[in-house]
C-alpha positions in Angstrom: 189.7 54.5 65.0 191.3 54.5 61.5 195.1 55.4 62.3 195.0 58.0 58.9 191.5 59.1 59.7 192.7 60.2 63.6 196.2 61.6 62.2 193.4 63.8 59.3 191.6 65.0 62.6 194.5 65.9 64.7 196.2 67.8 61.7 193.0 69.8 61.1 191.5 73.2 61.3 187.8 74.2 61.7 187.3 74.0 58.4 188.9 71.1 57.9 187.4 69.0 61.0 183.6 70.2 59.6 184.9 69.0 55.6 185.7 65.8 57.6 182.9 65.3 59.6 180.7 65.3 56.5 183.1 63.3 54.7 182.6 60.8 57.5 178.6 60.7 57.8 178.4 60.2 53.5 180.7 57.1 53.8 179.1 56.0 56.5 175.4 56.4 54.7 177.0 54.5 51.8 178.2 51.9 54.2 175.0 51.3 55.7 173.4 51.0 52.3 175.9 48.8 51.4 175.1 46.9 54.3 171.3 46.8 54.2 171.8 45.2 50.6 173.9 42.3 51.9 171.7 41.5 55.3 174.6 42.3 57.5 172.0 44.1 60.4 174.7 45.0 63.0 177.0 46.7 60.4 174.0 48.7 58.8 173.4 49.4 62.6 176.8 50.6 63.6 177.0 52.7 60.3 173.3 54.1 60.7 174.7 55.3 64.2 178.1 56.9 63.3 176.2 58.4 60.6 173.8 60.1 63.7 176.7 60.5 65.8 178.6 62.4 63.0 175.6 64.7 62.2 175.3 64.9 65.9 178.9 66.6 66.4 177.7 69.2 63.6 174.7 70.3 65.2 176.0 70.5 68.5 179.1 72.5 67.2 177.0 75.4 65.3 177.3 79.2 66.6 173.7 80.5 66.8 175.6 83.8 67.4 177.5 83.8 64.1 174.4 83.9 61.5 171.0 82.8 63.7 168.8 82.1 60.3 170.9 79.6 58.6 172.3 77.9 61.7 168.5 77.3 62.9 168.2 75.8 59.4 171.3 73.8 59.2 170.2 72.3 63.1 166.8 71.9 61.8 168.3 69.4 58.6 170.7 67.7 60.6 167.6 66.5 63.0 165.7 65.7 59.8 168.3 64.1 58.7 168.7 61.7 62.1 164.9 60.8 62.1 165.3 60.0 58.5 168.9 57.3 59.7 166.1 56.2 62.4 163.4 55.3 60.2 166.1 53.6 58.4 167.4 51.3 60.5 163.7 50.7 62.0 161.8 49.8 58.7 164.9 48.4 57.0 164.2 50.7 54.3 166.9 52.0 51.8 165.0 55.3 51.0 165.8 56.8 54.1 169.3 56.3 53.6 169.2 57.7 50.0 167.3 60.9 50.9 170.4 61.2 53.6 173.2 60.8 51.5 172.1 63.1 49.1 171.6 66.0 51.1 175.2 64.8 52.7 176.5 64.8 49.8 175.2 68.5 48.5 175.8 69.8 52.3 179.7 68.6 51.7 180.0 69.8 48.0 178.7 73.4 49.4 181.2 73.2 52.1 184.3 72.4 50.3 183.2 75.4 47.9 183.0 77.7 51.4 186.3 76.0 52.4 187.9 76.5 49.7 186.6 80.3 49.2 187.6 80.9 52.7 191.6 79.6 51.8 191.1 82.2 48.8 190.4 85.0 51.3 192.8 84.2 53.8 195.7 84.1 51.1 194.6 87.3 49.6 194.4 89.1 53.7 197.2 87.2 56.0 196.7 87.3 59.3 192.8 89.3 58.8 191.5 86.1 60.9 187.8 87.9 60.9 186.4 85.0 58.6 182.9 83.5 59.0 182.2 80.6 60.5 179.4 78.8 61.6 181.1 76.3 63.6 182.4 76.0 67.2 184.6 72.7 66.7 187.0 72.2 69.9 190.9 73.2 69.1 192.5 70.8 71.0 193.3 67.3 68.7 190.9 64.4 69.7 188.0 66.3 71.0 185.8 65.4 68.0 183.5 62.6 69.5 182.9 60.0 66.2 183.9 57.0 66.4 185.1 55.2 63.0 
């Protein structure tokens, strides 16, 4: 694993591990792009899978509990989203990929503007702690399962 990448996860919050997570699975996307234009099969195949591994983490991490509508929704993309990485490394088809990274890439820009609303909130209340999240991402440091 990336030595700044691991020391980014161990020095993370929650909403900090899910900004990461997605920042992971769009480079990865882009990597595998990358690598489908250049003919390099196993790196497209390694990326294509840490991209599905990443979004994998997400799903499994959601709180059905915490708002049951959008969570079903969020699962329900992130699956879409791993049969789209499958076709993609099956047909050896870039359009796959670039229907991926761009909902990756809203998904993220929608969560920074959450995590950063949430920082907002949490300076304006101290110590409240009654924030929303979606997410059940483990506390302890290197219990995030992606491998870089």
């Amino acid at each position: 694993m990336n030595r700044y990448f691991e020391q980014q996860i161990i020095a993370a919050d929650q909403l900090e591990l899910v900004r990461l997570l997605y920042q992971h699975a769009t480079s990865s996307v882009r990597d595998a792009r990358a690598h489908l234009r250049t003919g390099r099969i196993a790196e497209r195949e390694r990326a294509i899978s840490s991209a599905y591994a990443t979004l994998n983490e997400l799903a499994c991490s959601l709180r059905r509990e915490a708002a049951p509508d959008l969570v079903g929704r969020l699962h329900d993309l992130y699956c879409y989203m791993q049969s789209q990485l499958l076709a993609a490394m099956f047909q050896q088809a870039d359009e796959p990929l670039a229907n991926v990274l761009g909902l990756l890439v809203t998904l993220g820009e929608a969560w920074n503007g959450i995590q950063f609303g949430e920082r907002s909130q949490e300076e304006q209340r101290p110590g409240d702690g009654g924030s929303w999240n979606a997410y059940s991402l483990p506390s302890e440091p290197g219990q995030i399962a992606v491998s870089v």
